[in-house]
C-alpha positions in Angstrom: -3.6 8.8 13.6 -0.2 7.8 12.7 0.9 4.7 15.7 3.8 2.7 15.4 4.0 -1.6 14.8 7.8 -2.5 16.3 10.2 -0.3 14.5 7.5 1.1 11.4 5.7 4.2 11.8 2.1 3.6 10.3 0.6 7.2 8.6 0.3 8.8 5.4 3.7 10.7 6.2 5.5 7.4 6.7 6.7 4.1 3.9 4.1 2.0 3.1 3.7 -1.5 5.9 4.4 -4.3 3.5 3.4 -7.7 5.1 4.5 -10.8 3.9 1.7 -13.8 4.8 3.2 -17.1 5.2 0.4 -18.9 6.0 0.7 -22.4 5.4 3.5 -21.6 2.6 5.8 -23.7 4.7 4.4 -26.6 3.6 4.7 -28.4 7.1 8.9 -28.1 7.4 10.3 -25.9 9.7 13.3 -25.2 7.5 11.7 -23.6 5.1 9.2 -21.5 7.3 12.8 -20.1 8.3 13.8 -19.6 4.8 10.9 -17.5 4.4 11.3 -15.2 7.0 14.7 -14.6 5.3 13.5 -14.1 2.2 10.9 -12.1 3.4 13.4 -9.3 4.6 15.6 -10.0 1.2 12.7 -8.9 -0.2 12.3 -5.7 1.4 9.1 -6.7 3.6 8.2 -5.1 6.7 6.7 -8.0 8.4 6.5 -11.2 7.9 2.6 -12.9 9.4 1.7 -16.2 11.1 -1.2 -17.5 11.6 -2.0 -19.4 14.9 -4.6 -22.2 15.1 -4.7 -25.9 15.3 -7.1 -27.9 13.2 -9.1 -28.5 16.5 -9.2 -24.4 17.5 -10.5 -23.9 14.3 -13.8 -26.3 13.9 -13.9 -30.6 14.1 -12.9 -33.2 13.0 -16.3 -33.8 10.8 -17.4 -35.4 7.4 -21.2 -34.0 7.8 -21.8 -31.8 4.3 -21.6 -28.5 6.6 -17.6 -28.9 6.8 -17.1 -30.5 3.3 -15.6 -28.1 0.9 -16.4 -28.2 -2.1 -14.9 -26.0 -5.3 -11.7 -23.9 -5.1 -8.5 -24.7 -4.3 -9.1 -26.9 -1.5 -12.1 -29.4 -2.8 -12.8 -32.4 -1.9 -11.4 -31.8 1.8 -12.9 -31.3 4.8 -12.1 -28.2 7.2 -10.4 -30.2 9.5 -8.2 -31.8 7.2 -7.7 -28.5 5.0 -6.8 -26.7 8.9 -4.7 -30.1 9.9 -2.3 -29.6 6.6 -1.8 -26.0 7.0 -1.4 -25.0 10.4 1.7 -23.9 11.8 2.9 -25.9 14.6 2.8 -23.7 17.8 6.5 -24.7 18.5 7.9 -23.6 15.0 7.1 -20.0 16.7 9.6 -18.8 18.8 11.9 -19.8 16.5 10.0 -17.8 13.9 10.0 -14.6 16.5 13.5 -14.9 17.3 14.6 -15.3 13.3 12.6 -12.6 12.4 13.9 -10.2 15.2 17.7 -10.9 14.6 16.7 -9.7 10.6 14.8 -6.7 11.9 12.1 -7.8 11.3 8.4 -7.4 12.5 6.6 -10.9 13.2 3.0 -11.3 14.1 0.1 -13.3 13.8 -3.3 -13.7 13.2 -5.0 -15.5 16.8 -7.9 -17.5 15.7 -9.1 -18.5 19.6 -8.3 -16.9 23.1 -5.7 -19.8 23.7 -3.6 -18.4 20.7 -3.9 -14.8 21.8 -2.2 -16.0 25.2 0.3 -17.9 23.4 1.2 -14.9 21.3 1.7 -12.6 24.4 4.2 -14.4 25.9 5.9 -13.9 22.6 5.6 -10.5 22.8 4.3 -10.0 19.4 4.1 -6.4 18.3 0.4 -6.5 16.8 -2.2 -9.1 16.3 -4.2 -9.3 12.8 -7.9 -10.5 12.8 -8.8 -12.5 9.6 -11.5 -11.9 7.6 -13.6 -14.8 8.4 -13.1 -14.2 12.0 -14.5 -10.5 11.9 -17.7 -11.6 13.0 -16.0 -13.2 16.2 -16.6 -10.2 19.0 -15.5 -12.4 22.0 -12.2 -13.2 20.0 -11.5 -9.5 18.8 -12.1 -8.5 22.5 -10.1 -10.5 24.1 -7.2 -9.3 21.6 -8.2 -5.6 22.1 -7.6 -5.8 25.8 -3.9 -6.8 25.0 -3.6 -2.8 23.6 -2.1 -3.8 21.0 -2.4 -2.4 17.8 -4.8 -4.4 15.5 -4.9 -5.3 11.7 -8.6 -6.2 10.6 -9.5 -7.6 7.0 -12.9 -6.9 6.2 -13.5 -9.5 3.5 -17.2 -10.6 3.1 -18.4 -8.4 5.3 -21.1 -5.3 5.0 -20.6 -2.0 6.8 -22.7 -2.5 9.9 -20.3 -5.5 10.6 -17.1 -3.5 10.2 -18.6 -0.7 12.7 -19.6 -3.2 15.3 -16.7 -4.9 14.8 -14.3 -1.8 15.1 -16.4 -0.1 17.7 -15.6 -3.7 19.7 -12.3 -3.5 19.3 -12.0 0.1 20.2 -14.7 -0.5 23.5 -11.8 -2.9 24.8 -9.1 -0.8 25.0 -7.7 -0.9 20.7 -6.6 2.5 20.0 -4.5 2.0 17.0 -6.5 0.1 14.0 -5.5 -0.6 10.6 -8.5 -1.9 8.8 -8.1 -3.8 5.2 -10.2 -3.8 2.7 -10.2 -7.3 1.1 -11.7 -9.8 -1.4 -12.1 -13.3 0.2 -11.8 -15.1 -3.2 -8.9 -17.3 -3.7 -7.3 -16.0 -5.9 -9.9 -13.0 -6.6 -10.2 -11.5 -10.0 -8.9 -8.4 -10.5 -12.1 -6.9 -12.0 -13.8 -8.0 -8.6 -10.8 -6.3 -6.4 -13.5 -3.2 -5.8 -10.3 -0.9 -5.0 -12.1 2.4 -4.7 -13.0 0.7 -1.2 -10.2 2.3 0.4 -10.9 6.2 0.4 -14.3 5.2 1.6 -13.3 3.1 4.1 -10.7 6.1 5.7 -13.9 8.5 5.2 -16.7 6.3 6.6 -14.5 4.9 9.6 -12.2 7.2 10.4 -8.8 5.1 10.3 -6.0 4.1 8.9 -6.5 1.8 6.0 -4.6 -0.6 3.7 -5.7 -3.8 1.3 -5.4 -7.5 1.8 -4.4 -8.4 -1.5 -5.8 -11.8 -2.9 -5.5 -10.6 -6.4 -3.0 -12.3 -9.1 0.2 -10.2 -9.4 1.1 -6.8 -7.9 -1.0 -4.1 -9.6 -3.9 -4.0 -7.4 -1.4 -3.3 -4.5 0.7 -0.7 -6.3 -2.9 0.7 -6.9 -3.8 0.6 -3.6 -1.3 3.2 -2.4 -2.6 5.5 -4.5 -5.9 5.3 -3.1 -4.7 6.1 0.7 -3.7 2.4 1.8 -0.9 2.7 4.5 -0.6 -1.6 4.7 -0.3 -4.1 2.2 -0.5 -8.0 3.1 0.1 -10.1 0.4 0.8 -14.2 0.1 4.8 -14.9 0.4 6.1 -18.5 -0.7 9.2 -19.8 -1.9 8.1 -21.3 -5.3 4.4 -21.7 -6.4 5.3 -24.7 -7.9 6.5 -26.3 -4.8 2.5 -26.1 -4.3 0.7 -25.9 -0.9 -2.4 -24.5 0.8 -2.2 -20.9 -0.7 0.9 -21.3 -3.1 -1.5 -20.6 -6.5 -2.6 -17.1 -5.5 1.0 -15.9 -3.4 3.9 -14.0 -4.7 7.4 -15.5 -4.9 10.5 -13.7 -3.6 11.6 -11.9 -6.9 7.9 -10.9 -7.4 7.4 -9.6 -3.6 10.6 -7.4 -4.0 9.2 -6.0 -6.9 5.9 -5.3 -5.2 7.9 -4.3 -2.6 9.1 -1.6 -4.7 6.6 -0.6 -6.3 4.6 0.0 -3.5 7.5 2.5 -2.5 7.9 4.3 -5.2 4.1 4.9 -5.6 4.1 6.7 -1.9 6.9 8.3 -3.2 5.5 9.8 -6.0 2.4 11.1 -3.9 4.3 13.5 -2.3 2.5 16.7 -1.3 -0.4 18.5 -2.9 0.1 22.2 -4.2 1.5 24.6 -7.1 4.8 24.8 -6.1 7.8 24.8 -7.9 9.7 21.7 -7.7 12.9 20.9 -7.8 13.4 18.9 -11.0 11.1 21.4 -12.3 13.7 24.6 -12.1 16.4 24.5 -14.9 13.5 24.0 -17.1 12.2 27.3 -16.7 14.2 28.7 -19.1 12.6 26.6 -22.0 9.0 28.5 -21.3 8.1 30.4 -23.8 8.5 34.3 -23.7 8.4 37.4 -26.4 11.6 37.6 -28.5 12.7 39.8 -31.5 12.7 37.7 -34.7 13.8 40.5 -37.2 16.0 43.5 -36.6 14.0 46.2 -35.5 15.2 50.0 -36.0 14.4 53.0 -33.4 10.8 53.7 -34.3 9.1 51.1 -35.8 6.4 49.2 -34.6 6.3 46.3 -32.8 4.5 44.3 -35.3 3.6 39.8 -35.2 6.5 39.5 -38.4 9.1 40.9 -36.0 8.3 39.6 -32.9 6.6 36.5 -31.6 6.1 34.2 -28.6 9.0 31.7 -29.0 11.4 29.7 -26.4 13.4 30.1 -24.4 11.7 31.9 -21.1 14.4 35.0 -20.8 12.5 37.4 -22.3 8.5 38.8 -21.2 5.5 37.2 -20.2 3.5 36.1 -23.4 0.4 37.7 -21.9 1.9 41.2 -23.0 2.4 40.2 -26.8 -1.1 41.7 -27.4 -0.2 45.3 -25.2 3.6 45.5 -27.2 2.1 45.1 -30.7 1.8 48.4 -32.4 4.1 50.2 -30.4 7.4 52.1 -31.4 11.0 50.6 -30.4 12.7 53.3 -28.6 15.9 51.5 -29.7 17.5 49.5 -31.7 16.6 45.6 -31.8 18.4 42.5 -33.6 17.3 39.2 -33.9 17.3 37.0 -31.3 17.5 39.7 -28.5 14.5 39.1 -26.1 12.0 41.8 -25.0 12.4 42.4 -21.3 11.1 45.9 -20.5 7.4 45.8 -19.6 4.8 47.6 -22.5 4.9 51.1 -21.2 8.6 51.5 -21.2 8.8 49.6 -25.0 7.1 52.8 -26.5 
C-alpha cells in the first residue's frame, strides 16, 4: 500500500505527510502566498496545498436565497462573492510550483472543475486532492483519476455508500494510490465533534491508506490522529490569524504548525513496532529488577528462612519465582549479607 507523493513515501513504515493548506490565507497578494510557502517548509511541512477555482468554476454570480450564506464565518455573503475573495489567481501558480520546488517542497492542489485539472497537469503537480464538498462530483474525480495520479480525498459530510462509490470511481479510472481523510466540515469544528475513532475504521472498511483533515482548534486532534493509523495530516497554514481572511480563525500559524509538525513526528515515532522485546533504553535497567539476596549472615547449615533472605533489588541474584522452593533449605556454605543467591534450589541444599 505504501506509494510515493514527489519525494515522501506514504505508509505506516514511513514519517507522517504533513500538508500545509493555504487556501485563501494569502489574502489576495502574491507576496505573501510566497511567504507562506516558505514558511511552510520553515515549519517542517511536507506540502504546501492550493486550491484552483475561480468564482465562476465554482457556482454564479447570484443573490437568490439558495447561494446566500447565512451563519459562520462567511455570513452575510453570497458564494460568488465568498469564492471571488478567496480564490487564488491561476497565474500566482507557477510561481507557487516553482517556489515550492526550489525549497523541496511538494505543491498540489485541490481542482474544483475539469479546466483546473488541465491547468494543474501542465504543472506537473505531483497529486491532486478532492475536497470534501466535491466528493459527490464523479465526473470531476474521474477526470482527475485518469491523470494516475495519486489522490487525497476528504470525506467530510459524507455517509459510507458515498465514500465507496466515490473511491470505487476513482479507482475504475485508473487511481491506484488513495489517501482518504476522514474530516469534519465545520469551520472551525469542535473538538468533541472531531469523531477521531473514524480513522481505524476507515483503513478497515476501505482498505487504504488514511489520514485526517483537521478543522479542529489547535494541534491535538492531529497528534491524536497518528495514533489512530493516519499516514496524512492537512491542516490550515497562515501567517497571522489576526491579519484575518477567509479561513484565518480556524488555521495554525507558523510557530504553531512547527509544533504540530513535531508532534505529529514524534507520535509515529513513539509507535514503533509491536512485541515483547527488549529494548534498548530498557537494558542497563535490568539490573534494578528484583532478585533473591541474603539479608543476614547465614552459616553452613541453616535454613534458608524469610528473616534471612528476601526478594530485594538489584536483579544479580535468582529469579523471585524460586523464593518459595529455597525457603527451608540448608546453606551448603557460608553466606553474608548482601551476597546474592545465584545457584538454582536443588544445588542450595
Amino acid at each position: 500500500m505504501t506509494f510515493r507523493i514527489g519525494k515522501h513515501c506514504i505508509g505506516a513504515d514511513h514519517p507522517p505527510f504533513v500538508i500545509a493548506e493555504m487556501s485563501g490565507n494569502h489574502n489576495g497578494d502574491l507576496g505573501r502566498a510566497l511567504e507562506l510557502v516558505e514558511q511552510a517548509k520553515m515549519a517542517g511541512a511536507s506540502a504546501i496545498k492550493l486550491q484552483t477555482y475561480t468564482a465562476d468554476t465554482m457556482t454564479i454570480d447570484c443573490d437568490l436565497p439558495d447561494f446566500q450564506i447565512q451563519g459562520g464565518l462567511w455570513d452575510g455573503r453570497n458564494l460568488y462573492e465568498l469564492y471571488e475573495w478567496a480564490h487564488t489567481p491561476w497565474d500566482w501558480h507557477k510561481a507557487l510550483f516553482e517556489r515550492a520546488r526550489e525549497l523541496e517542497l511538494e505543491c498540489f492542489s485541490s481542482p474544483f472543475d475539469e479546466s483546473a485539472v488541465d491547468f494543474l497537469e501542465s504543472l506537473d503537480t505531483p497529486a491532486y486532492k478532492v475536497a470534501s464538498f466535491e466528493l459527490l462530483d464523479l465526473p470531476l474525480i474521474a477526470y482527475m483519476a485518469k491523470t494516475g495520479k495519486p489522490m487525497i480525498m476528504s470525506s467530510g459530510m459524507a455517509n459510507q455508500a458515498e465514500i465507496k462509490e466515490a473511491l470505487t470511481c476513482a479507482k475504475d479510472n485508473g487511481a491506484k494510490d488513495i489517501v482518504l481523510l476522514h474530516c469534519i466540515s465545520g469551520y472551525p469544528t469542535p473538538i468533541e465533534q472531531a469523531n477521531l475513532m473514524t480513522i481505524p475504521m476507515l483503513a478497515r472498511d476501505f482498505g487504504c491508506q488514511v489520514g485526517l483533515s483537521d478543522h479542529t482548534l489547535g494541534t491535538i486532534a492531529s497528534t491524536t490522529a497518528i495514533a489512530l493509523g493516519a499516514r496524512v495530516i492537512e491542516k490550515h497554514f497562515t501567517l497571522r490569524r489576526a491579519d484575518g481572511g477567509p479561513d484565518a480563525a480556524f488555521s495554525l500559524e507558523p510557530e504553531e504548525f512547527k509544533r504540530l509538525t513535531e508532534d505529529c513526528f514524534a507520535a509515529w515515532q513513539a509507535l514503533g513496532k509491536a512485541g515483547y522485546e527488549q529494548r534498548e533504553a530498557e537494558k542497563a535497567n535490568l539490573k534494578f529488577r528484583r532478585s533473591i539476596y541474603v539479608v543476614e549472615d547465614i552459616k553452613a547449615g541453616d535454613l534458608f528462612t524469610e528473616k534471612n533472605i528476601r526478594r530485594i533489588r538489584p536483579g544479580y541474584g535468582l529469579h523471585p519465582k524460586h523464593f518459595k522452593d529455597i525457603l527451608g533449605q540448608k546453606a551448603r556454605r557460608d553466606f553474608s549479607r548482601g551476597e546474592p543467591l545465584v545457584k538454582p534450589p536443588k544445588e542450595s541444599s
